[in-house]
C-alpha positions as CSV (number, residue, x, y, z in Angstrom):
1,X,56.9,12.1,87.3
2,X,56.9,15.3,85.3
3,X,54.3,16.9,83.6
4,X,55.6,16.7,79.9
5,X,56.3,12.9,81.2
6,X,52.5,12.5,82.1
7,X,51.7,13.9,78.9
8,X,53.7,12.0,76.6
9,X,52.6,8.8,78.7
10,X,48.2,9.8,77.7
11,X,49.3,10.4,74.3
12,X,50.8,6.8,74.1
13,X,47.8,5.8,75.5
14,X,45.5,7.3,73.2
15,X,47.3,6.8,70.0
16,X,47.1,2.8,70.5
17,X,49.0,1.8,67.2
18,X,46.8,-0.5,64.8
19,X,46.5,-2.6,61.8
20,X,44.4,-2.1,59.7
21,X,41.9,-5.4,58.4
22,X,40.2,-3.8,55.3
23,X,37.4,-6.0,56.0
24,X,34.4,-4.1,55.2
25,X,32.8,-2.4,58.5
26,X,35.6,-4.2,61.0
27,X,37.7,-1.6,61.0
28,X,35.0,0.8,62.2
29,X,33.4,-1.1,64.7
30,X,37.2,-1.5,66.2
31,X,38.2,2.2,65.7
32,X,40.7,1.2,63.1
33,X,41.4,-2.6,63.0
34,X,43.0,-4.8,65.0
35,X,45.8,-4.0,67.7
36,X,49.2,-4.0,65.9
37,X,52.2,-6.3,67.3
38,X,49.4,-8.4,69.2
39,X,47.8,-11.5,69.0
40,X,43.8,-11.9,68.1
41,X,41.5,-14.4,69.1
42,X,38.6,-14.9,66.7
43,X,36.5,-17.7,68.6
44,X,33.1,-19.3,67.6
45,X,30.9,-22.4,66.6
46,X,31.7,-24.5,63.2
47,X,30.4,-22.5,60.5
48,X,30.6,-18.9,61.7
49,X,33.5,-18.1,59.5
50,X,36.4,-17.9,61.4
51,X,38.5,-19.3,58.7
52,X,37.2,-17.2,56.2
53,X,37.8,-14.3,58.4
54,X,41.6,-14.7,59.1
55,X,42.4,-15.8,56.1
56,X,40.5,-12.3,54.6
57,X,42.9,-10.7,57.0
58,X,45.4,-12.1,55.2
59,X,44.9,-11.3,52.0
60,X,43.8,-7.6,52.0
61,X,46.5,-6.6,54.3
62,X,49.2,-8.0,51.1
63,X,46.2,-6.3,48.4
64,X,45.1,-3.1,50.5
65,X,48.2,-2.0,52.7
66,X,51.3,-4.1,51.0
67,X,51.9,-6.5,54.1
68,X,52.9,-9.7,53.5
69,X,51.2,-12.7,55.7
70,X,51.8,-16.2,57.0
71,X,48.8,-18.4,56.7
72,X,49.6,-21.7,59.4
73,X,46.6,-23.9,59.3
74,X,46.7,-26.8,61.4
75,X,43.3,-28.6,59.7
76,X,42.8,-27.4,56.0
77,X,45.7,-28.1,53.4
78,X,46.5,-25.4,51.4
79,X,45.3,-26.5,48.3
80,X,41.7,-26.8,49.8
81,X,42.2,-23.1,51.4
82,X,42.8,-21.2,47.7
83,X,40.0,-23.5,46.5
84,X,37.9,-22.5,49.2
85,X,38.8,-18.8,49.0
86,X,38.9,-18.7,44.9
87,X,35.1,-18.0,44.9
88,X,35.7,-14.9,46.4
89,X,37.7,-13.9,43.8
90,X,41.4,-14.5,46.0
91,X,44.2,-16.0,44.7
92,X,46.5,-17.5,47.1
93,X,48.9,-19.2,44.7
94,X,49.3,-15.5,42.9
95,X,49.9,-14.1,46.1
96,X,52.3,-16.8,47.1
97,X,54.6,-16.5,44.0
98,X,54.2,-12.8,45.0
99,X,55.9,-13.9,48.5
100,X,53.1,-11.4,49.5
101,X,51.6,-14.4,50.9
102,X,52.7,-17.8,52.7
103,X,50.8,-20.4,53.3
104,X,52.0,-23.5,55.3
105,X,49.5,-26.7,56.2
106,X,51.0,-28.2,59.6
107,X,50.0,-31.8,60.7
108,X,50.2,-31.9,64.8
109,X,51.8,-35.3,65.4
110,X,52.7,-35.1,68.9
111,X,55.5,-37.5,69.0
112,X,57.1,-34.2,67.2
113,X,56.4,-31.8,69.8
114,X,57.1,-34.0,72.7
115,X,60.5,-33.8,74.4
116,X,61.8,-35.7,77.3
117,X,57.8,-36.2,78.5
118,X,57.5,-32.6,78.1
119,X,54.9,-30.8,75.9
120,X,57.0,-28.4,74.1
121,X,56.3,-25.8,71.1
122,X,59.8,-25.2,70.0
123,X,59.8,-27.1,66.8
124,X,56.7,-25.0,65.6
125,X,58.1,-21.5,66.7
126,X,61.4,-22.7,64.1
127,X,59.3,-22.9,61.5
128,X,56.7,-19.7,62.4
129,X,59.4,-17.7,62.6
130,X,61.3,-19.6,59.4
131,X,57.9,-18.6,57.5
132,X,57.7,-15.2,58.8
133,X,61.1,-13.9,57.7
134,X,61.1,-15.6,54.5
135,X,58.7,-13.0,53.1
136,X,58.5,-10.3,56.1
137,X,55.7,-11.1,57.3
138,X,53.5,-8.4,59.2
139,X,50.5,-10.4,59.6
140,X,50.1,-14.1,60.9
141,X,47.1,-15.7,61.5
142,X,46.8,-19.9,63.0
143,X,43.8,-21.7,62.4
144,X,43.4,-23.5,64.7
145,X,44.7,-23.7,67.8
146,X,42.6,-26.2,69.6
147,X,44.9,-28.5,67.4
148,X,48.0,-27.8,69.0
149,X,46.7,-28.1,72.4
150,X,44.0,-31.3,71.9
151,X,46.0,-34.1,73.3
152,X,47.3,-31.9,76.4
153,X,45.3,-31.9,79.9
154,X,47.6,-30.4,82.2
155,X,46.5,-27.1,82.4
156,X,49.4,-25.5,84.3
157,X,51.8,-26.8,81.2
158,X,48.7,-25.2,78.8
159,X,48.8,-21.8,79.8
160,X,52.6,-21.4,80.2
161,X,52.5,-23.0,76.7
162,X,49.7,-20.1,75.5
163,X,52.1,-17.8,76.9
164,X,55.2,-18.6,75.5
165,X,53.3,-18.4,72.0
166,X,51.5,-15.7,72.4
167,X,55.0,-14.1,73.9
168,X,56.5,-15.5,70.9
169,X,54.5,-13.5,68.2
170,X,54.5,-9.9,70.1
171,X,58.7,-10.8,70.1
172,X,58.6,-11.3,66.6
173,X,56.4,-7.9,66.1
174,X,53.7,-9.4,63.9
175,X,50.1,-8.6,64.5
176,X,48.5,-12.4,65.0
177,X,45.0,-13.8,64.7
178,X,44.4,-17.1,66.5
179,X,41.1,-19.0,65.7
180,X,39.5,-20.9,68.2
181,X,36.2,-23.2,68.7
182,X,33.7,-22.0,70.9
183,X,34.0,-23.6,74.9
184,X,30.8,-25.6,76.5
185,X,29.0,-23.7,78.9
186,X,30.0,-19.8,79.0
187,X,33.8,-20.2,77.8
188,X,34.5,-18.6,74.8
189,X,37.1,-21.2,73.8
190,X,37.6,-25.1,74.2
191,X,40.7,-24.6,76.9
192,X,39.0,-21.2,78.4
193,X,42.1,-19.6,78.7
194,X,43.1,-18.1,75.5
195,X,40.7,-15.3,75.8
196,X,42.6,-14.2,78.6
197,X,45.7,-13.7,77.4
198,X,44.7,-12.5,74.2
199,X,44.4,-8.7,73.8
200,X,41.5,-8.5,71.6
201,X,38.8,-11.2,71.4
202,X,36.2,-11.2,68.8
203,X,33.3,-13.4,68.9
204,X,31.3,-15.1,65.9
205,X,28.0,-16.3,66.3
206,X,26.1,-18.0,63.6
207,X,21.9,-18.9,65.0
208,X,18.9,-20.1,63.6
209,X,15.5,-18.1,64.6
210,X,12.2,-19.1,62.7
211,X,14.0,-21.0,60.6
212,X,16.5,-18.1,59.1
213,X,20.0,-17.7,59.9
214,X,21.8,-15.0,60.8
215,X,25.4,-14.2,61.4
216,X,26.4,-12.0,64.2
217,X,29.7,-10.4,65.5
218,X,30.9,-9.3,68.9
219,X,34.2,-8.0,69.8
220,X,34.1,-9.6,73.7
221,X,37.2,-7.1,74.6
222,X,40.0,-4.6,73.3
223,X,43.3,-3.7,75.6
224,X,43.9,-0.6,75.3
225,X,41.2,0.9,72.5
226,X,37.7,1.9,72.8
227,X,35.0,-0.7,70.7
228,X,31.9,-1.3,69.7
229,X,29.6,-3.3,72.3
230,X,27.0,-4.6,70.3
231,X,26.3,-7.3,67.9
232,X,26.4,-6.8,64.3
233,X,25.5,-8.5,61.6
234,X,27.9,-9.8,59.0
235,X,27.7,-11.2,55.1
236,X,29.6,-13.6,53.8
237,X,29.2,-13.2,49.4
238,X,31.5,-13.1,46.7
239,X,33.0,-10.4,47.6
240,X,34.0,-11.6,51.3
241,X,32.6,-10.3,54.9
242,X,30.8,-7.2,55.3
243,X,30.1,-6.0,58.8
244,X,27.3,-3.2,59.8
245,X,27.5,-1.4,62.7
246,X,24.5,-1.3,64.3
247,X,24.2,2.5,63.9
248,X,26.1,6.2,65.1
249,X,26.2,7.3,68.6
250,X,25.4,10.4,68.4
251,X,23.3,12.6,66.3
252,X,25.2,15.1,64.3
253,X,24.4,14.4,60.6
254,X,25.2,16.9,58.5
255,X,21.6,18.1,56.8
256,X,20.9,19.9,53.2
257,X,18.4,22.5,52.3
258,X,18.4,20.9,48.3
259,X,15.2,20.0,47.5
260,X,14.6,17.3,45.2
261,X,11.3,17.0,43.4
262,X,8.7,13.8,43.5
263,X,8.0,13.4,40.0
264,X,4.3,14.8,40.3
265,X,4.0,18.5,40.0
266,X,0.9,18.7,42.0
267,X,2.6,16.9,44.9
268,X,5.7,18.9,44.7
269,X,2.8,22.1,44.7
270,X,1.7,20.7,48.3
271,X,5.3,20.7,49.9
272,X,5.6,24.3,49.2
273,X,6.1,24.1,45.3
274,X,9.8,21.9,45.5
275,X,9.4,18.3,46.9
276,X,11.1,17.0,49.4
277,X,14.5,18.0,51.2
278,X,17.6,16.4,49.9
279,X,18.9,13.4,51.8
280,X,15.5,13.3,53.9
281,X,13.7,10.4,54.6
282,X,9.7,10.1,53.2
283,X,7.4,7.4,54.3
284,X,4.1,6.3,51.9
285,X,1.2,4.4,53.5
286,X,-1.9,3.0,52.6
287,X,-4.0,0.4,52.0
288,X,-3.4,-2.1,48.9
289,X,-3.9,-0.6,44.9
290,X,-3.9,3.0,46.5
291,X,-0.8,3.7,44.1
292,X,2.1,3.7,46.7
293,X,4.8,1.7,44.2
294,X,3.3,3.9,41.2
295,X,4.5,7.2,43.4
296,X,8.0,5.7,44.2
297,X,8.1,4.7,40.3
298,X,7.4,8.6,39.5
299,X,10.3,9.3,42.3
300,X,12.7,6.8,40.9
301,X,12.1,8.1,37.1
302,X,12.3,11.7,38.6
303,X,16.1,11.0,39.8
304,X,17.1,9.3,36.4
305,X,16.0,12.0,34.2
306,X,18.3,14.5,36.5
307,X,21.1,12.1,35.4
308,X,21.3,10.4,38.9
309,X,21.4,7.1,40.3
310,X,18.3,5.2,42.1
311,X,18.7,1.9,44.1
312,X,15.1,0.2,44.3
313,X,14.5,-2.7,46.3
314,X,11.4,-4.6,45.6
315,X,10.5,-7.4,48.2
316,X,7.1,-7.6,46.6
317,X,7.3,-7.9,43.0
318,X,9.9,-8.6,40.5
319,X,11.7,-5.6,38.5
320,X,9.8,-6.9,35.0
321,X,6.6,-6.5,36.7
322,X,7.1,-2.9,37.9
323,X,8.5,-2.2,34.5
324,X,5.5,-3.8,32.8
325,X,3.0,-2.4,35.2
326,X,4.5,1.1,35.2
327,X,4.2,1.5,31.7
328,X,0.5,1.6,31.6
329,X,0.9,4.7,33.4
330,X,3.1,6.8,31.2
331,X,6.2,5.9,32.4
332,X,8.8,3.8,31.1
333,X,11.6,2.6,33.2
334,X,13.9,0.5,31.3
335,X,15.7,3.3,29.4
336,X,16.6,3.8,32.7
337,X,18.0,0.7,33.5
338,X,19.8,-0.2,30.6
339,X,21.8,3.0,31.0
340,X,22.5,2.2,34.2
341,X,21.3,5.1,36.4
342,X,18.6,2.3,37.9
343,X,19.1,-0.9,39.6
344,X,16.6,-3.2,40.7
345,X,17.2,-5.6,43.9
346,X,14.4,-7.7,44.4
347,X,13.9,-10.1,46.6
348,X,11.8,-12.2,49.0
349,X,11.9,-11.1,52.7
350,X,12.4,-14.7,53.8
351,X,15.5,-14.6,51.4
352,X,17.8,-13.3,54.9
353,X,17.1,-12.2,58.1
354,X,16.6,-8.6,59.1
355,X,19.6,-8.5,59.8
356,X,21.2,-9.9,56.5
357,X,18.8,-8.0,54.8
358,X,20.6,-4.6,56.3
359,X,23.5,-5.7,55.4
360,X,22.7,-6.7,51.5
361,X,21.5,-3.3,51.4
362,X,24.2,-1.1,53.2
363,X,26.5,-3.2,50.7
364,X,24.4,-2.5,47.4
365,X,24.1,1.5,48.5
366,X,28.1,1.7,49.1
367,X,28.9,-0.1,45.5
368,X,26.2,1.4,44.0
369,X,26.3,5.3,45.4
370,X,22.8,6.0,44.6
371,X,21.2,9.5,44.9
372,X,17.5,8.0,45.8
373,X,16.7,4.7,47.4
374,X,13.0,3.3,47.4
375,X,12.1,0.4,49.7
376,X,9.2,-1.4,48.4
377,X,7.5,-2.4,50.8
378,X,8.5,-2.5,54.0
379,X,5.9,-3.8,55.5
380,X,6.6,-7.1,54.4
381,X,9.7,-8.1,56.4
382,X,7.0,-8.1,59.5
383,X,7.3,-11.6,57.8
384,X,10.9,-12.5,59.4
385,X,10.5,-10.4,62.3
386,X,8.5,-8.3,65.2
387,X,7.8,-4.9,65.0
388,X,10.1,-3.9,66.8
389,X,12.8,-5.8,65.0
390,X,12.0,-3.9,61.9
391,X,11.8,-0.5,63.4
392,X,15.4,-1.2,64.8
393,X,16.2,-2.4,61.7
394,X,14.8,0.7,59.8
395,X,16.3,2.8,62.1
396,X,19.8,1.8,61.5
397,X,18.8,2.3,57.7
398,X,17.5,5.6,57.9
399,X,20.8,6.2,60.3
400,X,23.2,5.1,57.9
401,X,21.3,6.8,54.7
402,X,21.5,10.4,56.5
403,X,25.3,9.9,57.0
404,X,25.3,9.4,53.3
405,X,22.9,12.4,52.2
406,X,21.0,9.6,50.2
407,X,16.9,10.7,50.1
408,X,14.8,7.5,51.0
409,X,11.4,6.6,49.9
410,X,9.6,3.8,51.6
411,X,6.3,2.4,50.5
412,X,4.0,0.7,53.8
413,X,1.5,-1.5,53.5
414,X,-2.1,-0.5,55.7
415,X,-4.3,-3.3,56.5
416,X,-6.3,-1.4,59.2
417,X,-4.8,-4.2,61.9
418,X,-3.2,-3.4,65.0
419,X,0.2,-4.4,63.5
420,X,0.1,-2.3,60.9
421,X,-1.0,0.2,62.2
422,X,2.0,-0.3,65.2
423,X,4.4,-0.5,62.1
424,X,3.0,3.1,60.6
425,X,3.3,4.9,63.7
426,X,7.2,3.5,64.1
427,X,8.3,3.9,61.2
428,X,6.2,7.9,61.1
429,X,8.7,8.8,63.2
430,X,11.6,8.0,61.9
431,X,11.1,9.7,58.8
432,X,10.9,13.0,57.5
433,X,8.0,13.1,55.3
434,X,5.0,10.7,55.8
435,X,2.2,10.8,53.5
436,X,-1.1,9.2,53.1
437,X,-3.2,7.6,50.4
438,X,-6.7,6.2,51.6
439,X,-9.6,4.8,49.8
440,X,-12.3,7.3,49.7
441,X,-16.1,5.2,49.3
442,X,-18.9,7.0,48.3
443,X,-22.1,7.1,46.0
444,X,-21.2,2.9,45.2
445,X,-17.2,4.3,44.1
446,X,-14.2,3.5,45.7
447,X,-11.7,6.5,44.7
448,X,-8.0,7.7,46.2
449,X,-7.1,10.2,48.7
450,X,-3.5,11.2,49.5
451,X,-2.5,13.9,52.2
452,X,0.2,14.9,54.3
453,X,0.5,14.1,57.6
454,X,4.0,15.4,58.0
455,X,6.9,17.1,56.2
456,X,9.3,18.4,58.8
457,X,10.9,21.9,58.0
458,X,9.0,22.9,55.1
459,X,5.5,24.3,54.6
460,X,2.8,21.7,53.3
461,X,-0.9,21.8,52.2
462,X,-3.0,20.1,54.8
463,X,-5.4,19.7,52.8
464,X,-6.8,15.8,51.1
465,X,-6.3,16.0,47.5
466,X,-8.1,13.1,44.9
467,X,-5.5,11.1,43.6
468,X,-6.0,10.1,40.1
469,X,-4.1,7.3,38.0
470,X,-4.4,7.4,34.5
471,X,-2.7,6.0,31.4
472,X,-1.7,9.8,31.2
473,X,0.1,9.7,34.5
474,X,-0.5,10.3,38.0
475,X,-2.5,13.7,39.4
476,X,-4.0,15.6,42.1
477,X,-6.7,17.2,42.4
478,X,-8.7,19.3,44.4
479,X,-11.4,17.8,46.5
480,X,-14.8,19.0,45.4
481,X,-16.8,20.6,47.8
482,X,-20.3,20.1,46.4
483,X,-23.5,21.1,48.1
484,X,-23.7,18.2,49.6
485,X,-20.4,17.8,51.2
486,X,-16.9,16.3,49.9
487,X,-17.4,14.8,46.0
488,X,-14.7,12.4,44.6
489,X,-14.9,10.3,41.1
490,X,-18.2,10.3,39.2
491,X,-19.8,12.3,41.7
492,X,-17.5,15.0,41.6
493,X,-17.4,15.2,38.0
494,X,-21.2,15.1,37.5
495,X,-21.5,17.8,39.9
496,X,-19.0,19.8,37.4
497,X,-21.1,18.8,34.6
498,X,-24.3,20.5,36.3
499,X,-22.3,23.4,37.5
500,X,-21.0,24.0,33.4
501,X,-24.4,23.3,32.5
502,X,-25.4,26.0,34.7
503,X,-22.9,28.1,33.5
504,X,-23.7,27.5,30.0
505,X,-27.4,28.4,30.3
506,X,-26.4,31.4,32.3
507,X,-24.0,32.3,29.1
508,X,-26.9,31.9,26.4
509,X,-29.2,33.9,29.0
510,X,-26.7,36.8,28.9
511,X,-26.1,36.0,25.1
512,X,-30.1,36.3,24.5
513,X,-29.9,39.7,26.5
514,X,-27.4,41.1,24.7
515,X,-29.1,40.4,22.0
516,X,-32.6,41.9,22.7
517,X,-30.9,44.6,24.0
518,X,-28.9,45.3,21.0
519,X,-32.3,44.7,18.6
520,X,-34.3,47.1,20.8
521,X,-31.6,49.9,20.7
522,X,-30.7,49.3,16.9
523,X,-34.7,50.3,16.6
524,X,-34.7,53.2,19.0
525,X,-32.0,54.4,16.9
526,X,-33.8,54.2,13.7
527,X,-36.7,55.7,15.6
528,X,-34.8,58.3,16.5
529,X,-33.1,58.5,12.8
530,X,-36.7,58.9,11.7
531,X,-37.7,61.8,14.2
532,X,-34.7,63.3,13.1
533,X,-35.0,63.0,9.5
534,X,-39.0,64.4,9.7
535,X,-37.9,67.3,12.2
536,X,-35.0,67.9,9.2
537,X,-37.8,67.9,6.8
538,X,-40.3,69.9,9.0
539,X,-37.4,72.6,9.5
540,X,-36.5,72.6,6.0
541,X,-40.2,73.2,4.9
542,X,-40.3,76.0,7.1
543,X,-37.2,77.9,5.8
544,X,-38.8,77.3,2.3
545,X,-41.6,79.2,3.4
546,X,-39.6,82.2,4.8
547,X,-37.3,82.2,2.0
548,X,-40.2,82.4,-0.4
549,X,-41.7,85.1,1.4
550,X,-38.6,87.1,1.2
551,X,-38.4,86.6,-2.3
552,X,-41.6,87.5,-2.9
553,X,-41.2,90.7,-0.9
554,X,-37.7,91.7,-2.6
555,X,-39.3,91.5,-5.7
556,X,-42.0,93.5,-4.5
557,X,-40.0,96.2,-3.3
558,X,-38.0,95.8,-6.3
559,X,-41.2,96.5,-9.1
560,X,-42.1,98.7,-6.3
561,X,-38.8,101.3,-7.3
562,X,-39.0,100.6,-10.8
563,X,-42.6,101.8,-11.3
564,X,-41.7,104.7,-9.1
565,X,-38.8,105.5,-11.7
566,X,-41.1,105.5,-14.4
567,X,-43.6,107.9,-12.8
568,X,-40.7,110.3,-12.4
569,X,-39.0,109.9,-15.4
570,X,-43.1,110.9,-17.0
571,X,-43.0,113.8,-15.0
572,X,-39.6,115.2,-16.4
573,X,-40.7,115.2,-20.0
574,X,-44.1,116.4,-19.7
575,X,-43.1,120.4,-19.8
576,X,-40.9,120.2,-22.6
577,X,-43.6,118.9,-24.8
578,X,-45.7,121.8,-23.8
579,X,-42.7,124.3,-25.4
C-alpha cells in the first residue's frame, strides 16, 4: 500500500460523513449528528421520549437543512402523531403537503408478512422504499420496531431479518433511526440484537429519585466517530428536546480584562476602583437579611442602565417581591423589565431536578443572550440534591457561562452548619470573586460586615467594611477604630459625635484665642499709638522751645545792629554842627 494510499485511507477515516439532527445539544455531544447513510437505534423505557425524539429528527432536518423524511410508525396513527407534536409548535400536515415530510401509520398483521411459513419483510421494504422516493427522502425514522419482530421467536430467522433491513436502508442511502423498547436484565432492546448491528446506539433513560424525575441520555456507542461518554440531561418543552453536555474537556476559555462595575461605588473602590472582570464568576455569602439579593439587585440594575441584558433566577422569591422589596432601597427595577433588558425566572427548586434545572437555564441563557446572570440563591437546590450534586451541577454552569463570556453572580445562603459551610467552600472555588457579608453584634446591635475573601487577578482591599442599607441605597463604610477596639452602628456613630464634639470645643478654644489675642494686641497697639503720640508731643514741645530761643536771639542780634547804626550814624553829624 502506498503512502498517498495510507493517507487518503486516515482522512476517510477522520472525515466520518454526518447528518446533522438540529436537536439542541445532540449534535455536539455526537461531534456533529448522527452517522449519515446509517441506521440509528434510539432505545429506552415508555416515556423517555423516543418518539418525540425521531420524529424531531424528522422535522428539523426538512425545517433546518431542507431534507425531506419518512415517518413509518408501526403504533401511533398519524393523526395522533401531528396532534401530539402540534404543541411543540410542528406541523406535520404543512410539512406533508410540502412533500418535505411523509408520514405513513403501518398495522403489522402477520398474515401479510408471512410467506410459504416464512417470516419475510418484503412487502414493507415495497412500500419503505415506495415512501422514500416519492419525496426523496434523506432521513427515515421507524417507531417501533419491536412491532415488526413481536410475534417471531426464532432468533436465527430474527437477526438475518434485522440484517436485511438494516442492509436495506444503507442500500437506499438514507440516514435511519430505529426506536426500540428497553430489554429485561442488561439488554438495551427487547430482541438484544439490534444494538449490535446498529452503528450508533443512543440510550434514553427516564428515573425517579426523591420523588423528582429526571431525563438522561447516553449514546452507548458510535462506529467510526468519537462521542461523548456521559449522561446528560435533556428537556422536553414547547420548544422540543434540549440536551446539555455535561461540561468542556479541556480548559482553554478564552478570558477578558473588561471590567464591569457592581453597582456600589464603594465596592467597585475595594476591587481596585472597577468591579469585577468581565465574564468572571463572583460568589456572595452570608447569613439571612445580610443584603446578599439587595447587592445582586444593584448588579442587575448596574447592567441595564449600560443598555445590557440580565437573566435573574430567583428560586427563593417571586420577581414582584424583589421588585417591591427593592424599591425601598432606591432602586426600581421594573423600567427595566418592561423594556426588556431584565428577565425574571423564578422558580421553586423542587420544580426539576438538578439536572432539569441546568438545563432550563442553559436554554433561557442561549434565547435570552444575557450579559449578567444572578442565581438567587443557590443554596437552596441543597433541597433536590447533595452537595456534591450541586457543586457538579454549578460547575457545569460556571463551565458553560465562561465559554459564553457571561459574568455570574450567585447569592449563598450561611447557616453556620456543616452543610453550608461544605456548600461555601465548593462553590469558593469555582468562582472568581467570593465575598462576604457577616453580622457584626456589639453594644446590644446587630450590624453588617462585608469583605473579600477573594478576587482572583486584581488587587482588592482586605480590609471589613460596615455595610449600610438605607432607603438611599446601599454603602460602605470604613470600620471605626475607636479607643476601644472595632465600632459599628450606634457605637460607631456616637464615638464620631464625641470626636466632633471634641473637635468643636477645640475650634471655639482656638476661636477664644484668637480672640484674646487679637483684643490684647489691638490694645498694645493703642498703647503704643499713645507713646507715640506723647513722644510726638514731647518732641514737638521741645523744638518749640529751640525755635523760640532762636527767635528770640535773631531778634536780638537784629536790635543789636540797628542801635549800633544809630550810634554811628550820631557820630557822623556831630562835627558838622560844630562848623
Amino acid at each position: 500500500m502506498t503512502k498517498s494510499h495510507k493517507k487518503q485511507q486516515q482522512t476517510d477515516i477522520k472525515s466520518l460523513p454526518k447528518t446533522p439532527t438540529g436537536i439542541n445539544g445532540l449534535d455536539e455531544i455526537t461531534g456533529g449528528g448522527l452517522p449519515q447513510g446509517r441506521p440509528t437505534l434510539i432505545c429506552g423505557e415508555a416515556g423517555c421520549g423516543k418518539t418525540l425524539m425521531s420524529l424531531e429528527f424528522i422535522v428539523r432536518g426538512a425545517l433546518m437543512f431542507n431534507e425531506p423524511g419518512v415517518f413509518m410508525a408501526f403504533e401511533e396513527k398519524t393523526d395522533e402523531l401531528a396532534l401530539n407534536v402540534a404543541s411543540l409548535g410542528f406541523d406535520l400536515y404543512e410539512l406533508q403537503d410540502k412533500k418535505k415530510v411523509k408520514l405513513d401509520h403501518v398495522h403489522i398483521d402477520r398474515s401479510e408478512i408471512e410467506e410459504t411459513g416464512e417470516y419475510d419483510l418484503e412487502g414493507l421494504f415495497i412500500r419503505l422504499g415506495h415512501a422514500i422516493d416519492s419525496i426523496g427522502a434523506k432521513r427515515v425514522v421507524l417507531d417501533t420496531i419491536e412491532n415488526l419482530f413481536s410475534g417471531l421467536s426464532n432468533q436465527t430467522i430474527l437477526r438475518a431479518e434485522l440484517r436485511r433491513l438494516f442492509a436495506f436502508l444503507k442500500n437506499k442511502g438514507v440516514t435511519a433511526i430505529i426506536t426500540g423498547e428497553k430489554g429485561d436484565g442488561g439488554a438495551l432492546t427487547r430482541q438484544g440484537l439490534e444494538e449490535y448491528v446498529s452503528d450508533c446506539v443512543i440510550l434514553l433513560d427516564h428515573r425517579v429519585i426523591n420523588q423528582i424525575s429526571t431525563r438522561r441520555l447516553r449514546v452507548v456507542k458510535y462506529r467510526g466517530s468519537q462521542h461523548g461518554t456521559n449522561e446528560y440531561p435533556f428537556l422536553i418543552d414547547e420548544d422540543g428536546i434540549s440536551v446539555l453536555p455535561v461540561t468542556s474537556l479541556v480548559l482553554e476559555k478564552a478570558v477578558s480584562s473588561k471590567r464591569v462595575s457592581s453597582g456600589i461605588p464603594a465596592l467597585d473602590y475595594m476591587l481596585g476602583g472597577q468591579g469585577f472582570f468581565h465574564g468572571s464568576s463572583i460568589l456572595v455569602s452570608g447569613t439571612a437579611g445580610t443584603g446578599k439579593t439587595s447587592i445582586g439587585a444593584y448588579f442587575a440594575a448596574e447592567t441595564c442602565k449600560q443598555k445590557k441584558k440580565c437573566l435573574y433566577f430567583a428560586f427563593e422569591e417571586s420577581p414582584n417581591q424583589i421588585i417591591r422589596n427593592m424599591k425601598s432601597i432606591n432602586i426600581d427595577l421594573q423600567p427595566y423589565v418592561n423594556s426588556g433588558l431584565l428577565r425574571f425566572h423564578a422558580s421553586r427548586p423542587t420544580l426539576y431536578g438538578l439536572e432539569m434545572h441546568l438545563v432550563a437555564i442553559y436554554k433561557l441563557i442561549k434565547q435570552f443572550k444575557p450579559a449578567t446572570v444572578i442565581l438567587d440563591p443557590i443554596t437552596n437546590l441543597i433541597t433536590v440534591g447533595s452537595v456534591s450534586e450541586v457543586k457538579s451541577m454549578l460547575v457545569r454552569l460556571i463551565d458553560f457561562l465562561q465559554n459564553e463570556q457571561i459574568t455570574v453572580m450567585f447569592t449563598a445562603l450561611s447557616l453556620n452548619t456543616v452543610v453550608n459551610e461544605q456548600t461555601d467552600e465548593g462553590v469558593s472555588s469555582l468562582v472568581d470573586t467570593w465575598m462576604l457579608v457577616r453580622d457584626i453584634e456589639h453594644n446590644g446591635e446587630r450590624n453588617r460586615g462585608l469583605y473579600i475573601m477573594k478576587s482572583r487577578g486584581m488587587k482588592h482591599s482586605n480590609q471589613v467594611r460596615e455595610f449600610i442599607i438605607t432607603d438611599k441605597g446601599l454603602d460602605l463604610v470604613d470600620v471605626y477604630l475607636g479607643p476601644e477596639g472595632v465600632l459599628t452602628g450606634s457605637a460607631r456613630e456616637a464615638q464620631q459625635l464625641k470626636e466632633r464634639t471634641g473637635v468643636a470645643l477645640r475650634d471655639f478654644a482656638v476661636l477664644r484665642k484668637d480672640k484674646e489675642i487679637n483684643r490684647k494686641r489691638k490694645v498694645l497697639e493703642a498703647k503704643i499709638s499713645n507713646l507715640q503720640a506723647e513722644f510726638e508731643s514731647v518732641e514737638e514741645e521741645l523744638n518749640r522751645i529751640y525755635y523760640e530761643d532762636e527767635l528770640k536771639q535773631q531778634i536780638i542780634d537784629k536790635n543789636r545792629d540797628e542801635i549800633t547804626k544809630m550810634r554811628r550814624g550820631i557820630k557822623e553829624e556831630s562835627p558838622t554842627k560844630k562848623k
